[in-house]
C-alpha positions in Angstrom: -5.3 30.5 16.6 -3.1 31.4 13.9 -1.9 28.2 12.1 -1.4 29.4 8.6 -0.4 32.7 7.2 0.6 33.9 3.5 4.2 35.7 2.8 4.6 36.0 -0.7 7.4 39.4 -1.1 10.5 38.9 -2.9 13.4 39.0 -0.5 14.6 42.5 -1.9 10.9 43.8 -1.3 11.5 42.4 2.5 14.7 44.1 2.5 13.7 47.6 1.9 10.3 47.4 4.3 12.1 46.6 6.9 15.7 48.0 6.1 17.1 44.4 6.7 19.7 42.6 4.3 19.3 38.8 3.5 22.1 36.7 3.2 23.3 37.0 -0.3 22.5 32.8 -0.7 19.0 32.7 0.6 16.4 31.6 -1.7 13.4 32.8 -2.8 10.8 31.3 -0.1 6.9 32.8 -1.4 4.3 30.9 0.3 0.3 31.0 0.2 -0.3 28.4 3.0 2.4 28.6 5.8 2.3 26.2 8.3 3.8 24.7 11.1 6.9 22.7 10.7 7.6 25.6 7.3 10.5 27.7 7.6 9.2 31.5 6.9 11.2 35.1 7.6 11.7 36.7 10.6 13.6 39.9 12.2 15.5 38.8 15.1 16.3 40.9 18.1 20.0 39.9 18.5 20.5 40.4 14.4 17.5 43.2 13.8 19.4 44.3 10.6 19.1 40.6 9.0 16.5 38.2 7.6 16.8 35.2 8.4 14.3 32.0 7.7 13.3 30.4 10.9 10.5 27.2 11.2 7.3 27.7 12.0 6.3 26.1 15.4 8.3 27.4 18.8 10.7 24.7 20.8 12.5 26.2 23.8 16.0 25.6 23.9 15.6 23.0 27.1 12.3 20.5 25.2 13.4 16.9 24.8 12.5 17.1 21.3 10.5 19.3 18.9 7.5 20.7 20.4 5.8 23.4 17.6 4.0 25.7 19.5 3.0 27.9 16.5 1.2 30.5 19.0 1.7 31.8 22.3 -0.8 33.0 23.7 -0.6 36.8 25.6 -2.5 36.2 28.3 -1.0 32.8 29.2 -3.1 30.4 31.5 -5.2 33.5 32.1 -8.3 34.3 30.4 -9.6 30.9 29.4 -12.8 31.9 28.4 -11.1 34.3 25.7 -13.3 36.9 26.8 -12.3 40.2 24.1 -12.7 42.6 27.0 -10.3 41.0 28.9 -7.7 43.4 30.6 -6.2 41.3 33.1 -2.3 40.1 33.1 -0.7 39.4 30.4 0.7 36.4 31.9 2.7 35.3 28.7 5.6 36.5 31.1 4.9 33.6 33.2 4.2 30.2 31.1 7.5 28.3 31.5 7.6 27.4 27.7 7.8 31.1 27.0 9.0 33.5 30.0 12.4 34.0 28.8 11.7 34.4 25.7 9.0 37.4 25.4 11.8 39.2 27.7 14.8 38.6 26.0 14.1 36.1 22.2 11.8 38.3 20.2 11.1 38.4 17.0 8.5 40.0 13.7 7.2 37.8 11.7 7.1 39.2 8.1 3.5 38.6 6.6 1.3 39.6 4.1 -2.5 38.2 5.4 -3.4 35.4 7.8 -5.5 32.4 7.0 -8.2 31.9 10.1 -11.1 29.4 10.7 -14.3 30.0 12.7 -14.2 28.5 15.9 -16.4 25.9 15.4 -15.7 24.6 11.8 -11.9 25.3 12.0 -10.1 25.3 8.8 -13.0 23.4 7.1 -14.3 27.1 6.9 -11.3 29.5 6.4 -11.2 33.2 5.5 -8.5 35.1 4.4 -7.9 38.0 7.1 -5.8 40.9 5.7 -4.9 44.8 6.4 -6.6 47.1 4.1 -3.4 49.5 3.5 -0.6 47.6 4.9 1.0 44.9 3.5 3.3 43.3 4.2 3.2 43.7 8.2 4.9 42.1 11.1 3.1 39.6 13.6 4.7 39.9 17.0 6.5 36.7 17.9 9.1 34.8 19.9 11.8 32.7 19.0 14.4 29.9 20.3 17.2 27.6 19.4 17.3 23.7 20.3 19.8 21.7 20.1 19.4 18.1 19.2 21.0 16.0 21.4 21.7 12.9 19.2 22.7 14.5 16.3 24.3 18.0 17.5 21.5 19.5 14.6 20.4 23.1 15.9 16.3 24.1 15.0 15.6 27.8 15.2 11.9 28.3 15.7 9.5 30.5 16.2 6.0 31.4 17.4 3.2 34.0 16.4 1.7 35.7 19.7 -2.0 36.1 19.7 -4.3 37.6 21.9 -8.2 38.6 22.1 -10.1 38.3 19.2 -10.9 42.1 17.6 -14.6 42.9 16.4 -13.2 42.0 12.6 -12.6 38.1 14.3 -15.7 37.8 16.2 -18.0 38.2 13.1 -16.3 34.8 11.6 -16.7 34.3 14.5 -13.3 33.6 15.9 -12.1 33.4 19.4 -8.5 34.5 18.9 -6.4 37.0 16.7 -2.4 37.0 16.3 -0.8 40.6 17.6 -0.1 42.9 14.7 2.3 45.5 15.7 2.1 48.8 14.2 4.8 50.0 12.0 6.1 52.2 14.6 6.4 49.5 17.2 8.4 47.5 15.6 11.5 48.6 16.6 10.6 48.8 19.9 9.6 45.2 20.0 13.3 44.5 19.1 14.7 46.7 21.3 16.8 44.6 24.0 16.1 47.7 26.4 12.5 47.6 26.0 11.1 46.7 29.8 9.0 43.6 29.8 6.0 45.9 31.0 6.4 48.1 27.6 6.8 44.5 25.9 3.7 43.4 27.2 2.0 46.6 26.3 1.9 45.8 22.7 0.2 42.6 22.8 -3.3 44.2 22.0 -6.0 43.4 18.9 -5.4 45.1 15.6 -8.0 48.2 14.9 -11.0 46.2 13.3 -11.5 49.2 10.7 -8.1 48.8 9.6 -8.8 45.2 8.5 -11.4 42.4 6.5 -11.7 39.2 5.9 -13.4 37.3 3.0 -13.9 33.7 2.8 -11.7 30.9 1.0 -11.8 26.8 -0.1 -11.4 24.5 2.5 -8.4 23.1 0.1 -6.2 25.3 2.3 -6.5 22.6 4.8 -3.7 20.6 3.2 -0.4 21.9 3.8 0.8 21.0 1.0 -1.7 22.5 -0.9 0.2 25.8 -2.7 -0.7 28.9 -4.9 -2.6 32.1 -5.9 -5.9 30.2 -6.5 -6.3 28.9 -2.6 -7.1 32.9 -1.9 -9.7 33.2 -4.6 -12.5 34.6 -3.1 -15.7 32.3 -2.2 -18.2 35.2 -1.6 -18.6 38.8 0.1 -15.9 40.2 2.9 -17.0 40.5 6.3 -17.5 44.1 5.5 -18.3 46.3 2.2 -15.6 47.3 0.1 -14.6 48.4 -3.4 -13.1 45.4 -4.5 -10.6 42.4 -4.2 -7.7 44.5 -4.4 -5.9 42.1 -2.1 -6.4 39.1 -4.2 -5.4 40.6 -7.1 -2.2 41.9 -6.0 -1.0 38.8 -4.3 1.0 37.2 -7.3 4.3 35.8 -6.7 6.3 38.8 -8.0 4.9 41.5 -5.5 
């Protein structure tokens, strides 16, 4: 699962990466430990051309209250096992909770790493999972507006789609990975036109070679928790490299 992620670009960086414009009142909003219930960027697909800050943690417009589903998964009810050769359905398209909107409510989900646990020890063992020469990048995800019914009070949410865990994941080990899109998909993942079967075509595992992972302190646990020194390294990546580069270029600032 992917329950906390790091976006730390100034708005104007965001802006020019993904040729969007912010509303000229929207504050900074850097983050080294995003998690669910946080409001973070995303790219709509009924306003691709603005950023907008959405929370963390998907509630379909009909829930009786706040539900933060903070992934969704590709293969829906399918592949239980998480099996990463699975290459059945991806039967996203039919979990009720999430049907209409990976057709017609999708989003990207502006990120510069992803914080992931093993499977077993969870977030009491995290690494820090990043690209090599990409950052930031755009998770695939879905999004939704609810409507409080008391108070009239409207939440626009969103969740990260994930999907079978790549070679990189399965060293931590880690049963899942969230869906990167490649830079040149990400307009088509906005596209209103784009048919559900082209959709669901992109929901595939990064290339491994493309990413790496070193480990962190469990103090990224608390959500509250905040800053450049939750990503200091706590000993070798998951494969050889030069150095940290990563780490030392994520400074509030980039």
């Amino acid at each position: 699962m992917c329950g906390r992620y790091v976006s730390i670009q100034k708005i104007d960086a965001i802006e020019k990466i993904f040729d969007v414009q912010a509303p000229g009142d929207m504050e900074q909003f850097q983050s080294y430990n995003i998690s669910p219930g946080q409001k973070a960027a995303v790219i709509t697909n009924d306003k691709p051309k603005e950023l907008q800050l959405f929370s963390f943690g998907f509630t379909p417009f009909w829930a009786d209250k706040p539900t933060y589903w903070f992934n969704a998964r590709s293969e829906g009810d399918k592949n239980k096992d998480n099996d990463p050769n699975y290459k059945g359905s991806r039967a996203i398209t039919e979990k009720p909770a999430f049907r209409k909107a990976i057709r017609s409510q999708r989003c990207l989900v502006v990120a510069d790493c992803f914080i992931e646990g093993t499977t077993k020890e969870k977030l009491s063992k995290p690494y820090v999972v990043y690209l090599k020469n990409r950052r930031p990048f755009a998770f695939a995800g879905i999004w939704d507006s609810w409507a409080d019914k008391t108070t009239g009070e409207l939440l626009n949410s969103f969740a990260i789609i994930t999907t079978t865990a790549n070679t990189l994941l399965q060293k931590l080990p880690h049963h899942r990975t969230p869906v990167i899109l490649n830079k040149e998909d990400e307009n088509t993942w906005l596209d209103n036109e784009t048919p559900v079967e082209e959709v669901t075509g992109l929901l595939n595992p990064y290339p491994s070679d493309l990413m790496n992972a070193y480990p962190i302190s469990a103090d990224i646990k608390n959500p509250r928790a905040e800053g450049l020194e939750l990503m200091t390294p706590m000993a070798q990546r998951v494969t050889k490299e030069f150095d940290y580069k990563i780490y030392e270029e994520m400074k509030f600032g980039s």
